[in-house]
PQR file with spaces between the fields and no chain letter, atoms N, CA, C, O and H, PARSE charges and radii, in Angstrom:
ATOM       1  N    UNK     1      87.625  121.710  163.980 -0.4000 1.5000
ATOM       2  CA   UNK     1      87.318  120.336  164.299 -0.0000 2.0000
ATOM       3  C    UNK     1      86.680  120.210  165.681  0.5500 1.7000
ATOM       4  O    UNK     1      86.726  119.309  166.518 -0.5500 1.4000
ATOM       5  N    UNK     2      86.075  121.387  165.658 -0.4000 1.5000
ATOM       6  CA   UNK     2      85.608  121.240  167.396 -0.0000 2.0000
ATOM       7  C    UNK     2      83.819  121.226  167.331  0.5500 1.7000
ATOM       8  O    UNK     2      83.307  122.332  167.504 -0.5500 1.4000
ATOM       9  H    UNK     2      86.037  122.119  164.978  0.4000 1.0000
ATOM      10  N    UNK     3      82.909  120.105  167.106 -0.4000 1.5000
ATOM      11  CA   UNK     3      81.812  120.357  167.500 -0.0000 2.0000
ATOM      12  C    UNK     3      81.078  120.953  168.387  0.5500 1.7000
ATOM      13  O    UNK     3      79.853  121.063  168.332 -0.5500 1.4000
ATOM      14  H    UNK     3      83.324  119.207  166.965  0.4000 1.0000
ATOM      15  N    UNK     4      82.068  121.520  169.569 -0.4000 1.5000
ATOM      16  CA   UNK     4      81.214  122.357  170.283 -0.0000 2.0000
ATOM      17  C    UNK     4      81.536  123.929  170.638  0.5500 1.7000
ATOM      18  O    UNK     4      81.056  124.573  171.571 -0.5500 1.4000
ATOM      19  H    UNK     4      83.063  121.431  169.613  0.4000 1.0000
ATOM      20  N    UNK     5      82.339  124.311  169.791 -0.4000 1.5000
ATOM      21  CA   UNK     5      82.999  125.979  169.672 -0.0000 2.0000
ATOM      22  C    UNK     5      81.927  126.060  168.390  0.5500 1.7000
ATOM      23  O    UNK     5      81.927  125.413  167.343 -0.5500 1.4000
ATOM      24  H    UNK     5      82.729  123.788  169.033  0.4000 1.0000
ATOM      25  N    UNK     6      80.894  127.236  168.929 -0.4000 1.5000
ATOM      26  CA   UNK     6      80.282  127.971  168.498 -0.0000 2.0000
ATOM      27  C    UNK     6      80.685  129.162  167.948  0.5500 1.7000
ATOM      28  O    UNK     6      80.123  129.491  166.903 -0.5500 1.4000
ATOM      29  H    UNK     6      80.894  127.762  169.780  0.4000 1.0000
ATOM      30  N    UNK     7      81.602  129.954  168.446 -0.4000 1.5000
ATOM      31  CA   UNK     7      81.723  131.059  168.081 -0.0000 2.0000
ATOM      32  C    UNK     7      83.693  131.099  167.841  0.5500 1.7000
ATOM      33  O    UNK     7      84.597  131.289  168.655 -0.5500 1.4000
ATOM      34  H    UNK     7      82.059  129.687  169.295  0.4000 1.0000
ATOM      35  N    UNK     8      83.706  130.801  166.242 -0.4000 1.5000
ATOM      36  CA   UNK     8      85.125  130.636  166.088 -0.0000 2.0000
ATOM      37  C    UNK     8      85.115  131.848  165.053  0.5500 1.7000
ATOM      38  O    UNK     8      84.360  132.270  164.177 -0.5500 1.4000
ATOM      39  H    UNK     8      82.972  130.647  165.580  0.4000 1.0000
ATOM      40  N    UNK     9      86.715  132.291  165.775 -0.4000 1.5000
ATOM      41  CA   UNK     9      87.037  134.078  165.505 -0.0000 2.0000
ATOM      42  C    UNK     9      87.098  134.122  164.243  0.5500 1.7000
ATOM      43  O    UNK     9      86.696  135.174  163.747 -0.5500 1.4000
ATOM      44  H    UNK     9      87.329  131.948  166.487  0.4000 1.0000
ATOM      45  N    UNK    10      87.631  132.976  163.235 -0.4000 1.5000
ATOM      46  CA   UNK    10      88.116  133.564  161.799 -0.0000 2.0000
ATOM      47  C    UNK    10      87.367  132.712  160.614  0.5500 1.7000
ATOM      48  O    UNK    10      86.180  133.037  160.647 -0.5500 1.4000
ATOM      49  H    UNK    10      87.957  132.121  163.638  0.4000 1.0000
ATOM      50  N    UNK    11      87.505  132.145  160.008 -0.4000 1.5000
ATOM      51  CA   UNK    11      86.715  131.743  158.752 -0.0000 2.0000
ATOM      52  C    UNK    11      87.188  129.794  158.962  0.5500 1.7000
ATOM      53  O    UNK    11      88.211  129.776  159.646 -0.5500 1.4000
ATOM      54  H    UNK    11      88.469  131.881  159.982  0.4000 1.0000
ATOM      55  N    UNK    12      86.880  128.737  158.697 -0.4000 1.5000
ATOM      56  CA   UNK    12      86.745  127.642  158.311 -0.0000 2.0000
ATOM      57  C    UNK    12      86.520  127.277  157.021  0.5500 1.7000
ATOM      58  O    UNK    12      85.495  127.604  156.424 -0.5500 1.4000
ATOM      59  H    UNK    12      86.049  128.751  158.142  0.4000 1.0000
ATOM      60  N    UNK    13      87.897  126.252  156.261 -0.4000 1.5000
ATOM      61  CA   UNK    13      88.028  126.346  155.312 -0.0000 2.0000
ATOM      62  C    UNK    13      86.813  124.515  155.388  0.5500 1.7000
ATOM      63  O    UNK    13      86.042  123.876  154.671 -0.5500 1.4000
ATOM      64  H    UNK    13      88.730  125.986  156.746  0.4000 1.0000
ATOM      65  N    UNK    14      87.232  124.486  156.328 -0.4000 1.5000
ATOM      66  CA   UNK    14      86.492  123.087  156.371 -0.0000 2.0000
ATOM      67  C    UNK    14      85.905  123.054  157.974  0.5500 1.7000
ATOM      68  O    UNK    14      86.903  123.196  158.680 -0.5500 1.4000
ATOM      69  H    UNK    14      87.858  125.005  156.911  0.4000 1.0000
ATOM      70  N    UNK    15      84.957  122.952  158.650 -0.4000 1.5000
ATOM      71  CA   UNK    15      83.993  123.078  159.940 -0.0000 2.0000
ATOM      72  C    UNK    15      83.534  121.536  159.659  0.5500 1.7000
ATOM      73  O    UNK    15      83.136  120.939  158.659 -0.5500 1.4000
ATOM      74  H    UNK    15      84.146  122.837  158.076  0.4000 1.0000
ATOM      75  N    UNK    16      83.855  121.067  161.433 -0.4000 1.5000
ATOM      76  CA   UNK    16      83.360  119.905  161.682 -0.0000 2.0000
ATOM      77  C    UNK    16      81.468  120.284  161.621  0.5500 1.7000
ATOM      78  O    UNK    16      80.743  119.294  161.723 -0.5500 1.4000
ATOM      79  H    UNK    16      84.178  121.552  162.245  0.4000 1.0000
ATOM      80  N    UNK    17      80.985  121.254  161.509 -0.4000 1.5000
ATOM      81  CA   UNK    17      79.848  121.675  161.828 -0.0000 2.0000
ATOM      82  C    UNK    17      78.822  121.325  160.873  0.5500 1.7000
ATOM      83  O    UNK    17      77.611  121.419  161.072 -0.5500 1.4000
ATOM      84  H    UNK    17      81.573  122.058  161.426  0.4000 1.0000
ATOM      85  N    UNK    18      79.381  120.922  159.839 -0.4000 1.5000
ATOM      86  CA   UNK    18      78.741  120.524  158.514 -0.0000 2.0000
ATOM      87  C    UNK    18      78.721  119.114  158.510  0.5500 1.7000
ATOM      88  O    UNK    18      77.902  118.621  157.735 -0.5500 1.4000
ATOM      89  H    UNK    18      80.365  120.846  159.677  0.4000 1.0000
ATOM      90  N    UNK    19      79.540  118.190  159.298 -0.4000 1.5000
ATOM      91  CA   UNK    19      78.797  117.037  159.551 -0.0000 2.0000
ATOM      92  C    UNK    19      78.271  116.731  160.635  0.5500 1.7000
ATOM      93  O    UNK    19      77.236  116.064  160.596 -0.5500 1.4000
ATOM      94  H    UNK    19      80.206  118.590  159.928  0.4000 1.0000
ATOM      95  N    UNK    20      78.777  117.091  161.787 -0.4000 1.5000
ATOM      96  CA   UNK    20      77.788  116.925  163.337 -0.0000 2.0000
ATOM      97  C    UNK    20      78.023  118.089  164.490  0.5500 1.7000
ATOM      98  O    UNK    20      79.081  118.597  164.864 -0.5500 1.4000
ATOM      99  H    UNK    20      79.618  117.632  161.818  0.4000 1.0000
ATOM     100  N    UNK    21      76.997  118.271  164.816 -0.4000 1.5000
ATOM     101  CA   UNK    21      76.945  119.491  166.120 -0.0000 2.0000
ATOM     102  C    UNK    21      76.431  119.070  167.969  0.5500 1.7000
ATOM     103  O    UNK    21      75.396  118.652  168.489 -0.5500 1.4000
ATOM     104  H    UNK    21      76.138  117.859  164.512  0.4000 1.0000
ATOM     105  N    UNK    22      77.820  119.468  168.480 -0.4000 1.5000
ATOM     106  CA   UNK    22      77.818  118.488  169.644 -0.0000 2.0000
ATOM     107  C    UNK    22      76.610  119.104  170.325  0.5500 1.7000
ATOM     108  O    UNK    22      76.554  118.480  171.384 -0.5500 1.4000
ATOM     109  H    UNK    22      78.660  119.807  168.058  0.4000 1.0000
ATOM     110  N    UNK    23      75.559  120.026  170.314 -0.4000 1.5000
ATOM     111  CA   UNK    23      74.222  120.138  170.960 -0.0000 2.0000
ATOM     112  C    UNK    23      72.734  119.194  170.282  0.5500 1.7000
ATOM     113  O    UNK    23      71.628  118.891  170.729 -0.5500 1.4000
ATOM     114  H    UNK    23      75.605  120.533  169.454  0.4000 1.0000
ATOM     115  N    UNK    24      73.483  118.976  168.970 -0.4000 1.5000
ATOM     116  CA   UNK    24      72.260  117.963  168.621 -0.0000 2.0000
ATOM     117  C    UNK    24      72.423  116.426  169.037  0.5500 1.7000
ATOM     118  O    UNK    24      71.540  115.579  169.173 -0.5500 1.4000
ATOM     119  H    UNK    24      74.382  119.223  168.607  0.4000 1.0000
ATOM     120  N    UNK    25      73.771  116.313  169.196 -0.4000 1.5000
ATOM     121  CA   UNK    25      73.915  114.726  169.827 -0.0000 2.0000
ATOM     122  C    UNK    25      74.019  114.863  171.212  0.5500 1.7000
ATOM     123  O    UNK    25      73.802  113.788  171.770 -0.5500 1.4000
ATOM     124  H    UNK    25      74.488  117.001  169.085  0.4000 1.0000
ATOM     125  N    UNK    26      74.281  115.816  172.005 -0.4000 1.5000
ATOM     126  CA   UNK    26      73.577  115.949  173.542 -0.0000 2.0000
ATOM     127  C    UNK    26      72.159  115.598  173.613  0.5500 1.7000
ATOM     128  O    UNK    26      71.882  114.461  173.995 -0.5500 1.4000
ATOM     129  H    UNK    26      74.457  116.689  171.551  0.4000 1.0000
ATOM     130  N    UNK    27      71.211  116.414  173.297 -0.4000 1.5000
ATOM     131  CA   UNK    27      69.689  116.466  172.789 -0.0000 2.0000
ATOM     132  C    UNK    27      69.586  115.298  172.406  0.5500 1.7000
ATOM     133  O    UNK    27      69.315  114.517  173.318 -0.5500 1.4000
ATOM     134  H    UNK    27      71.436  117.338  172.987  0.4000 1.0000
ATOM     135  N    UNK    28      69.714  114.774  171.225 -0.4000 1.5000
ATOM     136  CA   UNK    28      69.242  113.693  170.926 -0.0000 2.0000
ATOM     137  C    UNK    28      69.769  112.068  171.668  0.5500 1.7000
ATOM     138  O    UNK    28      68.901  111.207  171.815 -0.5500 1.4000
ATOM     139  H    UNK    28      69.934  115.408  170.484  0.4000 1.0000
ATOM     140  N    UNK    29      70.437  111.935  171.863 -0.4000 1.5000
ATOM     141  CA   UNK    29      71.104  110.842  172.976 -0.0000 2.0000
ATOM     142  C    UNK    29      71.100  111.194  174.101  0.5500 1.7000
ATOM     143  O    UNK    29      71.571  110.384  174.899 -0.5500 1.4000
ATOM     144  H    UNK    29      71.142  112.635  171.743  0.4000 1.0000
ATOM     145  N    UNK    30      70.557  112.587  174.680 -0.4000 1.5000
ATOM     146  CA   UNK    30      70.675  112.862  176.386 -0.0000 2.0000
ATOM     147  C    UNK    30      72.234  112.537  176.853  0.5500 1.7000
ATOM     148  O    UNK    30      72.352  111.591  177.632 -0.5500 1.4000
ATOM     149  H    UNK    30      70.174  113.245  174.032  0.4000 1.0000
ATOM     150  N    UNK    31      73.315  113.159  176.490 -0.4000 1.5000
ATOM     151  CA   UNK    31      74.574  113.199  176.591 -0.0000 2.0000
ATOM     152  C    UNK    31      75.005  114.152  177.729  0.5500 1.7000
ATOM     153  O    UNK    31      74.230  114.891  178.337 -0.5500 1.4000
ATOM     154  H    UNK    31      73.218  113.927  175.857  0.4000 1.0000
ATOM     155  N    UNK    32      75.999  114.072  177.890 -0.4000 1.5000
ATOM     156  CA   UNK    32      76.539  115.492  178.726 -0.0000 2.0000
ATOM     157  C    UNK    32      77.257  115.920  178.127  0.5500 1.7000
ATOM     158  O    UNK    32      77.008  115.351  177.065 -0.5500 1.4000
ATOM     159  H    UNK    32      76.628  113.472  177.397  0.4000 1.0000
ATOM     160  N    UNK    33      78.321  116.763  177.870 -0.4000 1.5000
ATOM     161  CA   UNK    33      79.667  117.574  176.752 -0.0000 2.0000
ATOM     162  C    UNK    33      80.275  116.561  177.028  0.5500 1.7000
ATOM     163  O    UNK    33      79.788  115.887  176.120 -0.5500 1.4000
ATOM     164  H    UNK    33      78.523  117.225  178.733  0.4000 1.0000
ATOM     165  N    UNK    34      80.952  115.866  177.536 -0.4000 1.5000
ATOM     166  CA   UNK    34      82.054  115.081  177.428 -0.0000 2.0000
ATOM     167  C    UNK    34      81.827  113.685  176.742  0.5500 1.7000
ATOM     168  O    UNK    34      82.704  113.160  176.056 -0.5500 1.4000
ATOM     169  H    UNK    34      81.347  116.413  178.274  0.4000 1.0000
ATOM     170  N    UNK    35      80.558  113.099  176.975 -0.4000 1.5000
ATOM     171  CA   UNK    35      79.892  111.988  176.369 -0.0000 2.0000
ATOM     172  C    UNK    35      79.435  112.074  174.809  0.5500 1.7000
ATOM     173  O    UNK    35      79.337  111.139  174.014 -0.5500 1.4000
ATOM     174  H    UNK    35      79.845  113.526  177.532  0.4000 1.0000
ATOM     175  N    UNK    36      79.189  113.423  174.598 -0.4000 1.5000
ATOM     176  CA   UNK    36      78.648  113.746  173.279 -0.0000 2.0000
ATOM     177  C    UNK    36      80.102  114.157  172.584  0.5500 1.7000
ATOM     178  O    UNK    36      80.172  113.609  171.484 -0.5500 1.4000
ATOM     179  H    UNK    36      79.268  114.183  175.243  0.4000 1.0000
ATOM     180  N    UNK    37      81.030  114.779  172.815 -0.4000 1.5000
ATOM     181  CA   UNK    37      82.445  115.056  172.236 -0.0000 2.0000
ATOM     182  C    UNK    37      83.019  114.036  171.686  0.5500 1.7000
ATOM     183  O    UNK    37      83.699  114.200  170.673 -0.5500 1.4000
ATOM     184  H    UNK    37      80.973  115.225  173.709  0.4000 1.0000
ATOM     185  N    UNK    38      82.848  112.785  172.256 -0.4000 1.5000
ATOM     186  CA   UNK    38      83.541  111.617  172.524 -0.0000 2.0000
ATOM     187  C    UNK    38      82.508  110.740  171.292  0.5500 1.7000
ATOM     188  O    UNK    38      82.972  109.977  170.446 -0.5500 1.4000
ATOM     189  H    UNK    38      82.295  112.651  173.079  0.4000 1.0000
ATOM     190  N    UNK    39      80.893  111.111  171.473 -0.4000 1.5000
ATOM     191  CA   UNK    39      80.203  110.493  170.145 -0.0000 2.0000
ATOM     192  C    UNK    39      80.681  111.149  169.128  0.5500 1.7000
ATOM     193  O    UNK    39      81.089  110.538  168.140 -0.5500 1.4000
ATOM     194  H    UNK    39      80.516  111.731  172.161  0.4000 1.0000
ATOM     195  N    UNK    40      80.702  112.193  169.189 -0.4000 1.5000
ATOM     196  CA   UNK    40      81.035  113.483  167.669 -0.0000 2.0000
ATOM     197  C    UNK    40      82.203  112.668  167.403  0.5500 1.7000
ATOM     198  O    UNK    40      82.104  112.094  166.319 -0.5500 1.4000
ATOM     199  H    UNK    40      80.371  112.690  169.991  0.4000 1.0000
ATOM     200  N    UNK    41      83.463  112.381  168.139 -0.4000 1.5000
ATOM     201  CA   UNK    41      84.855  111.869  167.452 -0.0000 2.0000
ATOM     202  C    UNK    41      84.999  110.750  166.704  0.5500 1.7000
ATOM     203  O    UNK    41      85.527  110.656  165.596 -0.5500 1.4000
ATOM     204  H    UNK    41      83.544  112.847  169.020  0.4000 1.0000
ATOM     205  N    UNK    42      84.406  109.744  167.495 -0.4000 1.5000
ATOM     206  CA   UNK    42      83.834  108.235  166.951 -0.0000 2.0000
ATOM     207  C    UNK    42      82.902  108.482  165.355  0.5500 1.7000
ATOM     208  O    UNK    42      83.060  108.008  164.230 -0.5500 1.4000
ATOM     209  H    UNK    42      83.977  109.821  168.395  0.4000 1.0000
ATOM     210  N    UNK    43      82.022  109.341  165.873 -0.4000 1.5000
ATOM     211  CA   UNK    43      81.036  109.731  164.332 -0.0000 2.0000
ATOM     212  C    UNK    43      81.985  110.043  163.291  0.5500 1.7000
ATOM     213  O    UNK    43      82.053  109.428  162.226 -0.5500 1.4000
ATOM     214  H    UNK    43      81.894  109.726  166.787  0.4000 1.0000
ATOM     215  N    UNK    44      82.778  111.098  163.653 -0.4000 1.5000
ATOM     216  CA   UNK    44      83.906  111.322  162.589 -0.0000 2.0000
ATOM     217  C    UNK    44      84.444  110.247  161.929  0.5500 1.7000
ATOM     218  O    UNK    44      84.690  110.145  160.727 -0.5500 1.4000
ATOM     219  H    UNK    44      82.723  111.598  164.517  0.4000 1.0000
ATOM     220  N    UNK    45      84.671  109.138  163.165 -0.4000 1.5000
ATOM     221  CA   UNK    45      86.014  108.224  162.977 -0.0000 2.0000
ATOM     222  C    UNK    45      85.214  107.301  161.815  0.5500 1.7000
ATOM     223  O    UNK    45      85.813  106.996  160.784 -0.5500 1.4000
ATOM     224  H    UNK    45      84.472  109.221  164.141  0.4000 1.0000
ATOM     225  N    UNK    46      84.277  107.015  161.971 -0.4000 1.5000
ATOM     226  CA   UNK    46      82.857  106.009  161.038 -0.0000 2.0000
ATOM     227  C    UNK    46      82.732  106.668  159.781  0.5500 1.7000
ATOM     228  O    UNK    46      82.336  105.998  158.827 -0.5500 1.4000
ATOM     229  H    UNK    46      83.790  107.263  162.808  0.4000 1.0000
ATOM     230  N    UNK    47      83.087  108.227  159.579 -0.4000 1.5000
ATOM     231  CA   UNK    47      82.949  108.923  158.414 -0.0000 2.0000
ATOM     232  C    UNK    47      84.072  109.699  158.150  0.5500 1.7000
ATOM     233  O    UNK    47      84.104  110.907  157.916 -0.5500 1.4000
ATOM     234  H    UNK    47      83.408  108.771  160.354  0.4000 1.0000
ATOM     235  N    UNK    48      85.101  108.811  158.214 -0.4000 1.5000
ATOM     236  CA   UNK    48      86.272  109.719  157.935 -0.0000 2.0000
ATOM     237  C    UNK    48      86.343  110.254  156.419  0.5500 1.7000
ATOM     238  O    UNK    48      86.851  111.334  156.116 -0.5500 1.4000
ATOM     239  H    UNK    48      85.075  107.830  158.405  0.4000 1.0000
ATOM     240  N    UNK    49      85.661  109.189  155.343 -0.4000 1.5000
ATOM     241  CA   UNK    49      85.984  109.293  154.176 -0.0000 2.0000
ATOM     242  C    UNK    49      85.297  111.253  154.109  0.5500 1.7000
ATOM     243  O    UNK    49      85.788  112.177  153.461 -0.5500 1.4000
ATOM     244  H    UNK    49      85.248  108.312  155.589  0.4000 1.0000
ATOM     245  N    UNK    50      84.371  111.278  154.803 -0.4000 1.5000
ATOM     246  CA   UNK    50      84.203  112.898  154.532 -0.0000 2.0000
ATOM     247  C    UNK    50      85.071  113.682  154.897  0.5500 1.7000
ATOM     248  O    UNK    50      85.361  114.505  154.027 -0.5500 1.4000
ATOM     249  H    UNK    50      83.972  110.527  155.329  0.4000 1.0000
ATOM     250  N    UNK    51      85.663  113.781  155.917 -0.4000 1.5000
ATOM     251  CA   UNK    51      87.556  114.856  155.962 -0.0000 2.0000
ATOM     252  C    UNK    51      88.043  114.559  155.125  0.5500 1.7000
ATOM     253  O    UNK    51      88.159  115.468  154.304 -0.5500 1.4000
ATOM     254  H    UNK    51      85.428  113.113  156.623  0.4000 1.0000
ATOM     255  N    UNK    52      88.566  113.387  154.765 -0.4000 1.5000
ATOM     256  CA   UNK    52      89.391  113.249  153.862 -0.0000 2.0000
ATOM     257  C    UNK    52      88.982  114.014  151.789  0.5500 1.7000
ATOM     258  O    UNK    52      89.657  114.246  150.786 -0.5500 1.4000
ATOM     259  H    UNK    52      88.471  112.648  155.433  0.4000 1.0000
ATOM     260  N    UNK    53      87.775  114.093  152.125 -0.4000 1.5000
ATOM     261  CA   UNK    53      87.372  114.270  150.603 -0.0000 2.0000
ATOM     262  C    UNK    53      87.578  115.724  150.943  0.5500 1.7000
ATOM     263  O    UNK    53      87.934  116.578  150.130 -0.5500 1.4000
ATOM     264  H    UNK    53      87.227  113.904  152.940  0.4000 1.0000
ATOM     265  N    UNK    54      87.354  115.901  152.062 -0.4000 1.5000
ATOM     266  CA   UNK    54      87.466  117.688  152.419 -0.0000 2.0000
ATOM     267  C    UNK    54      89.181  118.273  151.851  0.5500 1.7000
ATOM     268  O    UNK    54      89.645  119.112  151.079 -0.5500 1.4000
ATOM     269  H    UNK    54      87.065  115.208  152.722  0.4000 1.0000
ATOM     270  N    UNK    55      89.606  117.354  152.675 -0.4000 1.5000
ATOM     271  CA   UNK    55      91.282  117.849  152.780 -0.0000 2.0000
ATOM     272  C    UNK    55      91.933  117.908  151.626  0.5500 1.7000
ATOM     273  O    UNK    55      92.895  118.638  151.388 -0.5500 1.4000
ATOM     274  H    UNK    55      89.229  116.672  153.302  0.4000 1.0000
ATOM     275  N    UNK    56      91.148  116.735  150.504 -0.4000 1.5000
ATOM     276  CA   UNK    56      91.933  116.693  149.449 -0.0000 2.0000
ATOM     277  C    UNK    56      91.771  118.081  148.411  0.5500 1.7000
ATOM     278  O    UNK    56      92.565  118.477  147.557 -0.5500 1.4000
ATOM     279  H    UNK    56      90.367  116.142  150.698  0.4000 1.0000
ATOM     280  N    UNK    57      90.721  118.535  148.733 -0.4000 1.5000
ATOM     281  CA   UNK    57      90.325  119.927  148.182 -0.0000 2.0000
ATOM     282  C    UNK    57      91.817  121.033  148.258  0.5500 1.7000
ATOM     283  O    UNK    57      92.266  121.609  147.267 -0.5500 1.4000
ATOM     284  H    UNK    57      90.077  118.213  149.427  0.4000 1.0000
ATOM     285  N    UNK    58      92.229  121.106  149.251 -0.4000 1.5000
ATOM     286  CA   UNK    58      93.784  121.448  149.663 -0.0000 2.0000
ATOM     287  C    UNK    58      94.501  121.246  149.998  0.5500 1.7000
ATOM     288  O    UNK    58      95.070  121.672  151.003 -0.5500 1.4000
ATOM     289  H    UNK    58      91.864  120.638  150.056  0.4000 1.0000
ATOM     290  N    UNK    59      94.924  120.062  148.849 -0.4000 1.5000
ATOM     291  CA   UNK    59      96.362  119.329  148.894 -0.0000 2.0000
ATOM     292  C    UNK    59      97.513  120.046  148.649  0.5500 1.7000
ATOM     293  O    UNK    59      98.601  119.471  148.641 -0.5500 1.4000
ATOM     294  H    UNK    59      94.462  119.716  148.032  0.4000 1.0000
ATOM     295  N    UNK    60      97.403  121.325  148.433 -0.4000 1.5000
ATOM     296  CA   UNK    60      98.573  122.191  148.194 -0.0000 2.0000
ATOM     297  C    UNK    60      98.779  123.206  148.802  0.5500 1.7000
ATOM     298  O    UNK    60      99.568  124.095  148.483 -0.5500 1.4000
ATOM     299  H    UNK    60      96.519  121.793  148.440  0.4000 1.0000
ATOM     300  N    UNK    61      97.971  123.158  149.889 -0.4000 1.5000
ATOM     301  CA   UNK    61      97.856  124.082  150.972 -0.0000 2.0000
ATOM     302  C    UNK    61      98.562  123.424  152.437  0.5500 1.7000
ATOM     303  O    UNK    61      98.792  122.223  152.580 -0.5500 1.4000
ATOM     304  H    UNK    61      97.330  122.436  150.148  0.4000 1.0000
ATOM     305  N    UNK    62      98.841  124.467  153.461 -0.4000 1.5000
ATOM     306  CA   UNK    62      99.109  123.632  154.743 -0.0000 2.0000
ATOM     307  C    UNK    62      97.804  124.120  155.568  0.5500 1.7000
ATOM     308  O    UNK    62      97.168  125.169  155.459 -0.5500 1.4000
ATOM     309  H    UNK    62      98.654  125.442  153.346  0.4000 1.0000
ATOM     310  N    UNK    63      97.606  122.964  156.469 -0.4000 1.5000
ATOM     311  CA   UNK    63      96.216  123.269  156.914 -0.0000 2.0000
ATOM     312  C    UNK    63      96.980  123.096  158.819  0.5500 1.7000
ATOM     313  O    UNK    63      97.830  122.372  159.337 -0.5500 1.4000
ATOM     314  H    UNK    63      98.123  122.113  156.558  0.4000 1.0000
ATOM     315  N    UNK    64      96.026  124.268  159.324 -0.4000 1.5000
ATOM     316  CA   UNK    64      96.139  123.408  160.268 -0.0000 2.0000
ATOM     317  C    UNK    64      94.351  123.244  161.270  0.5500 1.7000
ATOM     318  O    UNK    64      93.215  123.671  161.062 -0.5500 1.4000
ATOM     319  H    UNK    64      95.335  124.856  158.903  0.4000 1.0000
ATOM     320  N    UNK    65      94.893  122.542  162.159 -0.4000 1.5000
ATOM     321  CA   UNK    65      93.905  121.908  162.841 -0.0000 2.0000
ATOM     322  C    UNK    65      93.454  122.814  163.840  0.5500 1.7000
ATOM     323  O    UNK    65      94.206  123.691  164.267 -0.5500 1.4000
ATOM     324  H    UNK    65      95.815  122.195  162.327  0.4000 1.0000
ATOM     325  N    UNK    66      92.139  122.658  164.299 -0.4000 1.5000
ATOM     326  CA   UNK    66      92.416  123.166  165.572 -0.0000 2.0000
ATOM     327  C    UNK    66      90.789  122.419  166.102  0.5500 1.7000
ATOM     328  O    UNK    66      89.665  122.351  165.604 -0.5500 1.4000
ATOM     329  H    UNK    66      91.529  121.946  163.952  0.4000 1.0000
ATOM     330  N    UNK    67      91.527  121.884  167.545 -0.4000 1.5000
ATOM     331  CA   UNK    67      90.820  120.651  168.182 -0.0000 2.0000
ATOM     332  C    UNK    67      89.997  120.614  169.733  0.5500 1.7000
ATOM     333  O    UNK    67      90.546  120.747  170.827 -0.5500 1.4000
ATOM     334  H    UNK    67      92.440  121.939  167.950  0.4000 1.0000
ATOM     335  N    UNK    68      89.414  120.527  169.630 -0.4000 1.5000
ATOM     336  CA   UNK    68      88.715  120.736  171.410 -0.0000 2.0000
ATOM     337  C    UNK    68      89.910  120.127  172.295  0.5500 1.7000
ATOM     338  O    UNK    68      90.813  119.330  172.041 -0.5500 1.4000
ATOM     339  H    UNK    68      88.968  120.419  168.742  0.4000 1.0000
ATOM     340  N    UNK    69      89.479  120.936  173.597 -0.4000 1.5000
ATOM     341  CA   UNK    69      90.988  120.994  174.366 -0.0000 2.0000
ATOM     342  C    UNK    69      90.814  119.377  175.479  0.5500 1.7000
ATOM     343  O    UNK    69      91.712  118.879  176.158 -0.5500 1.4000
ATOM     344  H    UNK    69      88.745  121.583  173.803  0.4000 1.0000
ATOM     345  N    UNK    70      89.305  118.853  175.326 -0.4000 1.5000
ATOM     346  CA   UNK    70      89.468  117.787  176.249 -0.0000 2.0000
ATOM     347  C    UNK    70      90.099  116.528  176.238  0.5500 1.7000
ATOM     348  O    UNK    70      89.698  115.576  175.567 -0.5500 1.4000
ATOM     349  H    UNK    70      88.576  119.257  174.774  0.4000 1.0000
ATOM     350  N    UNK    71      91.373  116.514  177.193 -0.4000 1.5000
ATOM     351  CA   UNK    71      92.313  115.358  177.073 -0.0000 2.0000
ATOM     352  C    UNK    71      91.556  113.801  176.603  0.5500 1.7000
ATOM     353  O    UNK    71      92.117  113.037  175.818 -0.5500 1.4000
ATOM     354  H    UNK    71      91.698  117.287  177.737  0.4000 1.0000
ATOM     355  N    UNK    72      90.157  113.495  177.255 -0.4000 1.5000
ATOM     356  CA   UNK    72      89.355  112.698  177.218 -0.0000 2.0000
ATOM     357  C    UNK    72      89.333  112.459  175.690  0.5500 1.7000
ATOM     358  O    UNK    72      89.484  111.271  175.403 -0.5500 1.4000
ATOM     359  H    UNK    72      89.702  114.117  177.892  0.4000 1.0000
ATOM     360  N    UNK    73      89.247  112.938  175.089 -0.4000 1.5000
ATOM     361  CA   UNK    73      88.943  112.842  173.553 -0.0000 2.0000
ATOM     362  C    UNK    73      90.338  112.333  173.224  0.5500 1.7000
ATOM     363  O    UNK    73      90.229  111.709  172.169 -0.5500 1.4000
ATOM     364  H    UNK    73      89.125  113.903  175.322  0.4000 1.0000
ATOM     365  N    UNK    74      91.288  112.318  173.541 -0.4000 1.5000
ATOM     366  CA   UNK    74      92.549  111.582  173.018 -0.0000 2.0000
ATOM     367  C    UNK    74      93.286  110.930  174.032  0.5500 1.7000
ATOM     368  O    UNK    74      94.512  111.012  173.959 -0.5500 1.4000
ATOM     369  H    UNK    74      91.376  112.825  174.398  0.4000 1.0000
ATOM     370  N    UNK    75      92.830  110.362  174.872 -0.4000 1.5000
ATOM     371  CA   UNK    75      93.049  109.077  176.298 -0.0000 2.0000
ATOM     372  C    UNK    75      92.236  107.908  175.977  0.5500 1.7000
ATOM     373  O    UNK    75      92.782  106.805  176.006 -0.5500 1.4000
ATOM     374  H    UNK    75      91.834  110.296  174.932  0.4000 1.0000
ATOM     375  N    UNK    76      90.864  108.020  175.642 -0.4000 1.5000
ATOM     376  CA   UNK    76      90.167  107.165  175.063 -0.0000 2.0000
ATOM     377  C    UNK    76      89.804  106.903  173.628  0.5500 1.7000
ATOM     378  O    UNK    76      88.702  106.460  173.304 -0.5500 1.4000
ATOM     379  H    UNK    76      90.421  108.916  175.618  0.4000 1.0000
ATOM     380  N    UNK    77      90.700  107.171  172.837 -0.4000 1.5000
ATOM     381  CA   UNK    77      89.982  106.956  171.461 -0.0000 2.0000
ATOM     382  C    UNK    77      91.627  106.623  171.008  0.5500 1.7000
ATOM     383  O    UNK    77      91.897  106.319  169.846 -0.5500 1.4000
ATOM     384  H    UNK    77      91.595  107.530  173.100  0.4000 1.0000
């Protein structure tokens, strides 16, 4: 769930990367990482119905998360 970890060690059963990539919304909005992290989350939040169609794929599985480490992303949202 991290739009801007490029290089993740093991496999993704589901990658935020397939709906937005935090260097194309830097680039394209002239962002900085923290401004564009913060669009990527909101973008999510506007398209949640896509995680959710994801997750339901493994409803019988335990999933876990794993989330960019900036506090900013969960102080403001």
């Amino acid at each position: 769930m991290d739009p801007a970890n490029e290089n993740i060690p093991y496999d993704c059963a589901i990658d935020i990367w397939d709906l937005i990539v935090l260097d194309d919304v830097m680039e394209e909005f002239k962002l900085g990482p923290n401004g564009a992290l913060l669009y990527c989350f909101e973008f999510l939040d506007k398209n949640i119905k896509w995680i959710l169609d994801k997750i339901e794929d493994f409803k019988d599985y335990y999933l876990i998360f794993d989330l960019p480490g900036q506090i900013e992303l969960y102080l403001n949202s």
